[in-house]
C-alpha positions as CSV (number, residue, x, y, z in Angstrom):
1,X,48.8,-22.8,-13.9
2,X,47.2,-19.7,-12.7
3,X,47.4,-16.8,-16.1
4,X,46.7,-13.4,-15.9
5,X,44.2,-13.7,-17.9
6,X,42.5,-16.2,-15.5
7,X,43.2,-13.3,-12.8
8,X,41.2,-10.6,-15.4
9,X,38.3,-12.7,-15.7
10,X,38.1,-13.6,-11.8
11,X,38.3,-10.1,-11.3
12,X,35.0,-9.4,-13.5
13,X,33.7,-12.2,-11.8
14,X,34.3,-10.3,-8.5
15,X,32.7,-6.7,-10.1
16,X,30.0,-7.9,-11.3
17,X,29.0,-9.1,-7.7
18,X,30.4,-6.3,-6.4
19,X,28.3,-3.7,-8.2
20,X,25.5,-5.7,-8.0
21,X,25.2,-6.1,-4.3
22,X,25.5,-2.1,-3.9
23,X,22.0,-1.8,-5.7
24,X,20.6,-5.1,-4.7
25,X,17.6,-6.8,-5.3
26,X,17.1,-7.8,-9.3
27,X,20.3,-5.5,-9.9
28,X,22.3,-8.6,-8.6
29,X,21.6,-10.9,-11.1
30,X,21.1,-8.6,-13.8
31,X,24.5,-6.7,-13.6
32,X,25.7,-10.6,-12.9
33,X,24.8,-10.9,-16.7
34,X,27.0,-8.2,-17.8
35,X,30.2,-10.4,-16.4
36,X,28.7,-13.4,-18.2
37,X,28.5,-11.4,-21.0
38,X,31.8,-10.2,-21.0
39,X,33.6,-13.5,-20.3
40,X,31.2,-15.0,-23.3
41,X,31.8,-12.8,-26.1
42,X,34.8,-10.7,-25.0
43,X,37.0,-13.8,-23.9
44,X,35.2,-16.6,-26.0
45,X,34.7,-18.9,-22.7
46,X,32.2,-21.9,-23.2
47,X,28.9,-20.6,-21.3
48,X,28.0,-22.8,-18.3
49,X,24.7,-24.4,-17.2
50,X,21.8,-22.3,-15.8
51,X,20.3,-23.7,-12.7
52,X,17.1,-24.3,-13.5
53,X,16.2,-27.3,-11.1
54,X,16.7,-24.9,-8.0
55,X,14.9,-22.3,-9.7
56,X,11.5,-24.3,-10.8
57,X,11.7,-25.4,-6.8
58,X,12.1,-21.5,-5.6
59,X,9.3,-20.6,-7.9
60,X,6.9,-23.5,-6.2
61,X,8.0,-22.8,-3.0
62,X,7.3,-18.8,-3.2
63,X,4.1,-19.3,-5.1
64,X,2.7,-21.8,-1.6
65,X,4.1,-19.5,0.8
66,X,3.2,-16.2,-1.3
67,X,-0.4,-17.7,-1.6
68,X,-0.8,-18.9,2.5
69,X,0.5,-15.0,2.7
70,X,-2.6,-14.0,0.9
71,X,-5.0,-15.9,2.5
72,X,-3.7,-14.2,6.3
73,X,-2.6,-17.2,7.3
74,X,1.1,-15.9,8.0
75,X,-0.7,-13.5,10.5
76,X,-1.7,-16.5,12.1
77,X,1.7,-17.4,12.8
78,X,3.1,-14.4,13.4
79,X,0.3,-13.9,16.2
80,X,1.5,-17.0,17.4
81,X,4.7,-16.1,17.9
82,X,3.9,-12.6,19.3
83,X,1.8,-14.8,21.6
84,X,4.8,-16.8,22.9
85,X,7.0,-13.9,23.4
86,X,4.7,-11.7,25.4
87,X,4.1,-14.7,28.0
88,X,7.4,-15.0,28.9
89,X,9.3,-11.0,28.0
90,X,11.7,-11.7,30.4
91,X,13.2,-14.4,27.9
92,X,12.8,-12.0,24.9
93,X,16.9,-12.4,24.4
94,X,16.3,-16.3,23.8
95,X,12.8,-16.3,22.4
96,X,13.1,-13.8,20.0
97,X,15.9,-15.3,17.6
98,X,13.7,-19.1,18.5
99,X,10.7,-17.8,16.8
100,X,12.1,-15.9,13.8
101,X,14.3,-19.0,13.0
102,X,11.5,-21.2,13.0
103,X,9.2,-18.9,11.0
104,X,11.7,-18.9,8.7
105,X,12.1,-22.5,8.5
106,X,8.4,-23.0,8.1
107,X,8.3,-20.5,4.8
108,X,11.7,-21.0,3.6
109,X,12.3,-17.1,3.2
110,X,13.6,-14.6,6.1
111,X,11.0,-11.9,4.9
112,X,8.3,-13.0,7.3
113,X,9.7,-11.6,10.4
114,X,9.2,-7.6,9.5
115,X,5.4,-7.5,11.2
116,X,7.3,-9.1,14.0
117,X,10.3,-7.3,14.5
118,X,8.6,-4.3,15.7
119,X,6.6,-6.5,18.6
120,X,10.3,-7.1,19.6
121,X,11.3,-4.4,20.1
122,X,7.9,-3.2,22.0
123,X,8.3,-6.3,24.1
124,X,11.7,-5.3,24.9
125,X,10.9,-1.6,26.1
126,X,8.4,-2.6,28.3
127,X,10.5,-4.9,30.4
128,X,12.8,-2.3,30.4
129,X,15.2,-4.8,28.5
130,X,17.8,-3.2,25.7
131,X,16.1,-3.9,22.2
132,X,19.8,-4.3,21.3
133,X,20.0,-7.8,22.6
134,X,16.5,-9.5,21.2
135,X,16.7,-7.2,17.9
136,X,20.3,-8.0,17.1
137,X,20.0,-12.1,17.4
138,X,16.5,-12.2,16.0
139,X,17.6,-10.5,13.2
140,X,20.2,-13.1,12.4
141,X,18.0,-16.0,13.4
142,X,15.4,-15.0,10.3
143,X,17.9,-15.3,7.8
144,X,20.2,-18.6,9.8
145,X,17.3,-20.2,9.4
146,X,17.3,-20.8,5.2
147,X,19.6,-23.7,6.0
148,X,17.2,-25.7,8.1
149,X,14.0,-25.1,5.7
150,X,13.1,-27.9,3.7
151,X,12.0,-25.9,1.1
152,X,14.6,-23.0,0.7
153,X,16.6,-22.7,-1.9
154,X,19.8,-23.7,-0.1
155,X,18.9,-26.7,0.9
156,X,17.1,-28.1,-2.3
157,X,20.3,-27.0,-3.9
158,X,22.6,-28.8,-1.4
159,X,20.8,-31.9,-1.6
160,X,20.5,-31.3,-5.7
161,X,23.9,-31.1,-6.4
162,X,24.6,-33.7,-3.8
163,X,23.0,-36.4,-5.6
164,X,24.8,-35.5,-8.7
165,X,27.6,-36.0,-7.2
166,X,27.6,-38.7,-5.9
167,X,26.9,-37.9,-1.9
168,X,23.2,-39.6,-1.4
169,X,21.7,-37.0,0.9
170,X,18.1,-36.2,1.5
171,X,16.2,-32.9,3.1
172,X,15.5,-35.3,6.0
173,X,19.2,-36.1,7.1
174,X,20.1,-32.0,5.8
175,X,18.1,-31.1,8.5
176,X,18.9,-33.7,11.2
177,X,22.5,-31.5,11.0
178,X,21.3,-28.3,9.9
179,X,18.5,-27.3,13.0
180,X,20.7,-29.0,16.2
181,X,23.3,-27.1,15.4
182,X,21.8,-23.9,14.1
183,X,19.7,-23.7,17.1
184,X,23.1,-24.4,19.1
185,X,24.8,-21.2,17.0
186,X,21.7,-19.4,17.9
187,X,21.7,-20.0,21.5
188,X,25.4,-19.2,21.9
189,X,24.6,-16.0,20.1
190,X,21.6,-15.4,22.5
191,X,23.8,-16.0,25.6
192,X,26.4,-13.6,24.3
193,X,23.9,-10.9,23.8
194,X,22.0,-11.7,27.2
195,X,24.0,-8.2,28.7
196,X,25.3,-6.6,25.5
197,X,25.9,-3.1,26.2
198,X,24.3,-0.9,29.2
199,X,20.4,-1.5,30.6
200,X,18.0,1.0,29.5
201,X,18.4,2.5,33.1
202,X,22.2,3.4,32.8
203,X,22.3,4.3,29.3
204,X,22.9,8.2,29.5
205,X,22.4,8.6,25.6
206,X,19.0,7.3,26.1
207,X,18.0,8.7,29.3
208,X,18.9,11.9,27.5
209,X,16.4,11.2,24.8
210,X,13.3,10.4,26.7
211,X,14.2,13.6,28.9
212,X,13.0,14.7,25.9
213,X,8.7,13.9,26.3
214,X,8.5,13.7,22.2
215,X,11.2,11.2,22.0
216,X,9.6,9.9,25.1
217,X,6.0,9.7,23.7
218,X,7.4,8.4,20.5
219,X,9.4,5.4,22.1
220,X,6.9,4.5,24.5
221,X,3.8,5.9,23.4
222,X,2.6,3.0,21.0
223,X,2.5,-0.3,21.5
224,X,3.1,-2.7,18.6
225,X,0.6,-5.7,18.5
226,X,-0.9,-8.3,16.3
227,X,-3.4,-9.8,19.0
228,X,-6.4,-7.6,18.4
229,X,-6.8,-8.7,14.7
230,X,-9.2,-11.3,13.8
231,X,-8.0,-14.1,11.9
232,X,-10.7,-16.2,10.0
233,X,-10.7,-19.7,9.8
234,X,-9.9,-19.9,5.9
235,X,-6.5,-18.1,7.1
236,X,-5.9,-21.3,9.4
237,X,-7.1,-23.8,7.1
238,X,-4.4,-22.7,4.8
239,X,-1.9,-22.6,7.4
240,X,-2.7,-26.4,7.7
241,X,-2.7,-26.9,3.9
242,X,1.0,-25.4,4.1
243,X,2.1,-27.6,6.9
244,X,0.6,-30.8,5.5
245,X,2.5,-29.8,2.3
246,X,5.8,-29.7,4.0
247,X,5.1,-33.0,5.6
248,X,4.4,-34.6,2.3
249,X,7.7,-33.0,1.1
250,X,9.6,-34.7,3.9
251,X,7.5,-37.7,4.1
252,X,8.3,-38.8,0.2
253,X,12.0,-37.2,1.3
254,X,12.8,-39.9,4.4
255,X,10.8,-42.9,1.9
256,X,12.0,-42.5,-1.2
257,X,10.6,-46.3,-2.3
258,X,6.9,-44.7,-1.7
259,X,7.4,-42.9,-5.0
260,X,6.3,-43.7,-8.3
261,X,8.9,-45.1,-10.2
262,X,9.0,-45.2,-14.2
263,X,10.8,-47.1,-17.2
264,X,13.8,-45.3,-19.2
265,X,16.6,-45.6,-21.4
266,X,20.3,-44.7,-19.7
267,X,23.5,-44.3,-21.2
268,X,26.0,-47.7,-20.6
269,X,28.9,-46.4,-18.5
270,X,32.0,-45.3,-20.6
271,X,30.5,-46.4,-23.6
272,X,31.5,-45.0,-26.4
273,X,30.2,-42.4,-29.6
274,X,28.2,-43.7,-32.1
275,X,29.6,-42.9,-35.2
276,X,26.7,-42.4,-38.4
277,X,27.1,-41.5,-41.5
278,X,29.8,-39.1,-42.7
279,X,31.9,-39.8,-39.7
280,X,28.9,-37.9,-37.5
281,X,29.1,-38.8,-33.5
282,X,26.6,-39.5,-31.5
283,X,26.8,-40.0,-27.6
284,X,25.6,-42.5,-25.7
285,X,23.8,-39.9,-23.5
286,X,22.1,-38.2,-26.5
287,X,20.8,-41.6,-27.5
288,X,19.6,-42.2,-23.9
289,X,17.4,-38.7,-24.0
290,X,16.0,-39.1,-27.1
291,X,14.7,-42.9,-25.6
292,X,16.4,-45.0,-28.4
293,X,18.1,-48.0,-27.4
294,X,21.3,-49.3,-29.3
295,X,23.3,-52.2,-28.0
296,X,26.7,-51.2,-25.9
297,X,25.5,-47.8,-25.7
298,X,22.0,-47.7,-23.9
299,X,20.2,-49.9,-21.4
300,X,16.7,-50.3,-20.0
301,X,16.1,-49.4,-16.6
302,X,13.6,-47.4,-14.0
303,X,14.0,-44.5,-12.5
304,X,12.5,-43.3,-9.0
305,X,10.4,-39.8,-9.4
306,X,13.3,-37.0,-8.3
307,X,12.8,-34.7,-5.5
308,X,13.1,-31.8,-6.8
309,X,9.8,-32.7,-9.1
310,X,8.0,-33.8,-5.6
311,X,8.7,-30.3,-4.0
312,X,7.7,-28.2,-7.4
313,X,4.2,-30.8,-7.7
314,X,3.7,-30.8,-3.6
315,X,4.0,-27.2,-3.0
316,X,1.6,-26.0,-6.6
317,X,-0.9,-28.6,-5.8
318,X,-1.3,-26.9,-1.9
319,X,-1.0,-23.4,-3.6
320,X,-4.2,-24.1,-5.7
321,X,-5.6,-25.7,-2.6
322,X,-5.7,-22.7,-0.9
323,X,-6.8,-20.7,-3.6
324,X,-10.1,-23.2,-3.9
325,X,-11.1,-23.7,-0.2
326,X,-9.3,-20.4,1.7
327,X,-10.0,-17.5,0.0
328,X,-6.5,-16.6,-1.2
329,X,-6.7,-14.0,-3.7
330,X,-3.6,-14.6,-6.3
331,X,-3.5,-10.9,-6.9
332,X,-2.9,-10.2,-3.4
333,X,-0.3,-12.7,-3.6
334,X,1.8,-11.4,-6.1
335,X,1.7,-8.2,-4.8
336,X,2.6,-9.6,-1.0
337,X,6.5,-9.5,0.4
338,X,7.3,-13.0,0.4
339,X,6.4,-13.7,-3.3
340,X,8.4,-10.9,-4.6
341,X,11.5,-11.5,-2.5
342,X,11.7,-15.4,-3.5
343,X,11.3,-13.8,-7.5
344,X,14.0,-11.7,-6.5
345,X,16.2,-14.3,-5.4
346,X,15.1,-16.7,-8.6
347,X,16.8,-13.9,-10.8
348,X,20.1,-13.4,-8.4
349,X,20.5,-17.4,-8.2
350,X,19.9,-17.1,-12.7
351,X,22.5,-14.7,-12.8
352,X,25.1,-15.1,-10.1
353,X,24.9,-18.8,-10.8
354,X,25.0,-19.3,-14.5
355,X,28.5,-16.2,-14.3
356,X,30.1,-18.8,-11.9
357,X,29.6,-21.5,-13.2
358,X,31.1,-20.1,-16.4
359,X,34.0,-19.2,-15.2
360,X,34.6,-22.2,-12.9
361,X,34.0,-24.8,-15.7
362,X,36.3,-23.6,-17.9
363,X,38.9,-23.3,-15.2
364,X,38.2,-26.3,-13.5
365,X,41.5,-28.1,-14.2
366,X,43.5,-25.4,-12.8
367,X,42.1,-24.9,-9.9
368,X,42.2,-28.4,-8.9
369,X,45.9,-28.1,-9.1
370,X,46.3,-24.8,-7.4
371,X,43.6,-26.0,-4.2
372,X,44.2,-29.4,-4.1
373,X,46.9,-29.1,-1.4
374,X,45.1,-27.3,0.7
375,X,41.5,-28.4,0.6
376,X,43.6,-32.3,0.8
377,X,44.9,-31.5,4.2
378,X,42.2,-28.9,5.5
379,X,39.0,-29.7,3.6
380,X,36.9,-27.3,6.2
381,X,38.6,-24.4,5.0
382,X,35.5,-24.5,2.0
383,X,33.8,-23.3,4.9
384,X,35.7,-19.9,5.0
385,X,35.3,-19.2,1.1
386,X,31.7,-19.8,1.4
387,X,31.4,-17.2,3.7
388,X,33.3,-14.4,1.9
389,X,31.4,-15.4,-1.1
390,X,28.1,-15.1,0.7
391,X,29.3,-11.6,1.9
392,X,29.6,-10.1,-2.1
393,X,26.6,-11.9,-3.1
394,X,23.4,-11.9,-0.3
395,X,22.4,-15.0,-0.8
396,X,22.9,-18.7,0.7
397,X,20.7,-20.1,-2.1
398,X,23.2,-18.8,-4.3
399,X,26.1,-19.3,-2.6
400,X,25.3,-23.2,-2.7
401,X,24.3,-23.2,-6.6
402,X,27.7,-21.0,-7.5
403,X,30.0,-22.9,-5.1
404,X,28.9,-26.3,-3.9
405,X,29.9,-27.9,-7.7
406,X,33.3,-26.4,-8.1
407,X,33.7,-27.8,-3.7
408,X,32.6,-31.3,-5.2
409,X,35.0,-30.9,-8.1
410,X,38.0,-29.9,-5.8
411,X,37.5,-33.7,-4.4
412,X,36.0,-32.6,-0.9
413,X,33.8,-35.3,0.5
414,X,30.1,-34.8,1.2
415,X,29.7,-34.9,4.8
416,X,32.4,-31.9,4.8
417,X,30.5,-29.8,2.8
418,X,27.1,-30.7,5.1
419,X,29.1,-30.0,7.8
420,X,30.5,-26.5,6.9
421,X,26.5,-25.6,5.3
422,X,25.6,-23.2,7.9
423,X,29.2,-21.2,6.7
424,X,26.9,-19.9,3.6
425,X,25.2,-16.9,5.6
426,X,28.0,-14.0,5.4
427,X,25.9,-11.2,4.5
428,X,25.2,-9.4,7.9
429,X,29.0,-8.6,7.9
430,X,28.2,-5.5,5.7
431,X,25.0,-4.3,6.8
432,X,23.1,-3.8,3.9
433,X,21.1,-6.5,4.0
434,X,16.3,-5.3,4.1
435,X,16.1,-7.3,7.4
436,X,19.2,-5.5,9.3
437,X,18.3,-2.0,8.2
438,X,14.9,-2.9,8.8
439,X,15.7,-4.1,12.2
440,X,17.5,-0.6,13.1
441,X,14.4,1.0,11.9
442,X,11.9,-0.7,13.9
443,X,13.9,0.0,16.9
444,X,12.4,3.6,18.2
445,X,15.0,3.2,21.3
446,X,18.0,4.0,19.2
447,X,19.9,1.3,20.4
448,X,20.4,-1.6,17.5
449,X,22.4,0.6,15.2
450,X,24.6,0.5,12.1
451,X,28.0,2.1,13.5
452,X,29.9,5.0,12.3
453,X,32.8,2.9,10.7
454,X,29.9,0.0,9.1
455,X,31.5,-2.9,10.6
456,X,31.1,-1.9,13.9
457,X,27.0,-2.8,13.7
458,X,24.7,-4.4,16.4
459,X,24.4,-7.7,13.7
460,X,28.0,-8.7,13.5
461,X,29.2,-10.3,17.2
462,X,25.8,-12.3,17.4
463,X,26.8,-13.4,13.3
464,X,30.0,-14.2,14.0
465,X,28.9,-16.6,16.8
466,X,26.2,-18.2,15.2
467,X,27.3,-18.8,12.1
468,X,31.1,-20.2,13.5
469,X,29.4,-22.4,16.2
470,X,26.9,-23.6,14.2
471,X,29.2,-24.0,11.6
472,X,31.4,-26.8,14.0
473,X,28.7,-28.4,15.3
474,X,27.1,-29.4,11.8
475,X,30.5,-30.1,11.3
476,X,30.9,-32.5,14.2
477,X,27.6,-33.9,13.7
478,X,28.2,-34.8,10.1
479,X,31.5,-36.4,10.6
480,X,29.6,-38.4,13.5
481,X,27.0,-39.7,11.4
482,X,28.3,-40.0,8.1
């Protein structure tokens, strides 16, 4: 039975998001611990578990890509990319989102695609295309992509919690869903925004502006370019260190039995406490971590090397790699964009996810019987509360971590919840997200734009498409294979 005091808490849950998403970055996860706070010693809930599995994993992760950053290896791919699009700028509307998505899904983090926004937009002027269209869907594509990256957070997460209960996924079969129909949302998004708005040549608020020959000069005047910087060959050896990582990861991920594999002691199923001395208990799973073995309690047994070990070992060992053989200065990497957005996420996952799963533990029971109904006879409708949560909160790493446990506990079956996974990205509905505002800034045409009223912004018809038609073809997909 839902109380009001249930409500009260739910609704401190909600601040805290709330006030922490209107100064972003760390402030997410530190005003996060306020509501923990709050429920902890103001309303004497139990505290719930930290996630510290996805977090050891974001921290690798960030530290490889952070490093391959420092060694100018991302400029490598970025010139690549820039490459691409200025072969074929008629096709900027489809190759633009293509090429952020991917970048994205090689790094794991969204925050790659600012040196390349700006070629974008250049390309776009000087096919006389409207940066609108590219801008807009490539914008979306950098952050769509976290879902289909073997080494974001979301995905580790997914496939994390997954295991625990019960659903025996790997990265591998994630991703087998996650790209196809990602790339489908993407697409349909792309084709939608092929003749958004008026050409460049009927626009009368821009053809007033470059009436104007400093407005003129300043939208056409410079042209936005990687090509003419040199990129040494340590920057592409640790491009190749990077990708040999990842196959590793996915390698060990598709063949699990190639994986070392290691004696333990495991608690007997529904065995009973030990009871020692003056009436003390002792569990059966306290027994099992402390490697004693007591007959009817614990067993014997092996147990493969876990992923999420793989992935932190994989991605350290290629970090150092680079450091040795391709000049990556560690200095340079801390101090570079990509390492301090992924810290900044490992402290909004800490905090958002350790307040949720506070709350949600302790109200577990009762929300079984209040959603039971519904998620019984519409189990996709988890898709549409991941996306409002991912609206407060900014993050599809987090989103997964808070959420994903509470879906499993509701009863909803594991290919559902793969199939609704793209449904996590809600955050370009309020545009206040770096990449969006970022986006608008790079365009010197004027055209991608926040709106006067907020909602009515350049992101949120190609977001809308994406995310829902990617969302029902994972969702087909899933059901199809699983």
């Amino acid at each position: 039975m839902v109380t009001f005091t249930m409500i009260l808490q739910l609704c401190i849950v909600l601040g805290a998001l709330w006030v922490g998403s209107r100064y972003g970055s760390l402030a997410l996860g530190a005003i996060s611990g306020i509501g923990l706070a709050i429920l902890v010693f103001g309303f004497g809930l139990k505290p719930g578990t930290p996630p510290t599995d996805v977090i050891y994993i974001i921290i690798a992760a960030v530290t490889c890509a952070g490093i391959m950053q420092a060694s100018g290896g991302m400029d490598w791919l970025i010139q690549i990319a820039e490459k691409l699009l200025r072969k074929h700028p008629d096709r900027i509307t489809f190759l633009a989102p293509l090429t952020t998505f991917f970048l994205t899904v090689l790094v794991g983090t969204g925050h790659v695609v600012y040196t390349l926004m700006p070629i974008i937009c250049d390309i776009a002027l000087k096919k006389g295309i409207r940066p609108e269209r590219p801008c807009g869907v490539a914008s979306i594509a950098s952050q769509v992509g976290i879902t289909c990256s073997p080494i974001a957070a979301a995905v580790v997460a997914f496939v994390t919690i997954s295991n625990a209960n019960h659903f025996d996924i790997t990265i591998p079969r994630v991703l087998m869903v996650s790209i196809p129909a990602c790339v489908c949302g993407l697409m349909a998004a792309a084709a939608a925004s092929y003749r958004r708005g008026k050409d460049l040549d009927k626009d009368p608020e821009f053809q007033k502006k470059i009436a104007d020959p400093a407005q003129r000069e300043y939208i056409y005047g410079s042209s936005a370019t990687t090509l003419d910087k040199q990129i040494p060959q340590s920057a592409k050896n640790a491009v190749f260190i990077f990708l040999g990582a990842l196959a590793v990861i996915v390698m060990f991920a598709a063949l699990p039995e190639l994986l070392p594999s290691y004696e333990t002691v495991k608690a007997i199923k529904g065995a009973e406490d030990l009871v020692i001395g003056d009436g003390v208990k002792v569990s059966a799973a306290a027994l099992a971590k402390a490697n004693i073995v007591a007959e009817g309690l614990t067993e014997k047994g092996t147990v493969g090397l876990k992923m999420n070990l793989v992935i932190q070992i994989v991605m350290i060992s290629a970090a150092a790699l680079m450091i040795i053989f391709c000049k990556a200065a560690p200095k340079k990497a801390v101090a570079g964009p990509v390492w301090q957005s992924g810290m900044v996420a490992v402290v909004a996952i800490y905090g958002i996810a350790w307040l949720a799963d506070t709350y949600f533990s302790n109200y577990m029971s009762e929300m079984q019987n209040a959603l039971e109904g519904i998620v019984a006879q519409y189990p996709w409708s988890i898709a549409i509360v991941f996306f409002l949560v991912s609206v407060l909160i900014n993050s599809q790493g987090a989103v997964v971590v808070a959420m994903l446990p509470l879906a499993y506990k509701l009863g909803i079956p594991g290919p559902v919840l793969l199939g609704v996974l793209p449904s996590v990205y809600g955050y370009f509905f309020i545009p206040n997200y770096p990449s969006d505002i970022a986006t608008v800034n790079f365009d010197r045409s004027g055209t991608t734009v926040i709106g006067k009223y907020l909602l009515n912004h350049s992101f949120m018809m190609p977001g809308l498409i994406s995310v829902s038609v990617s969302t029902i073809v994972a969702y087909t997909l899933s059901l199809i294979f699983y």
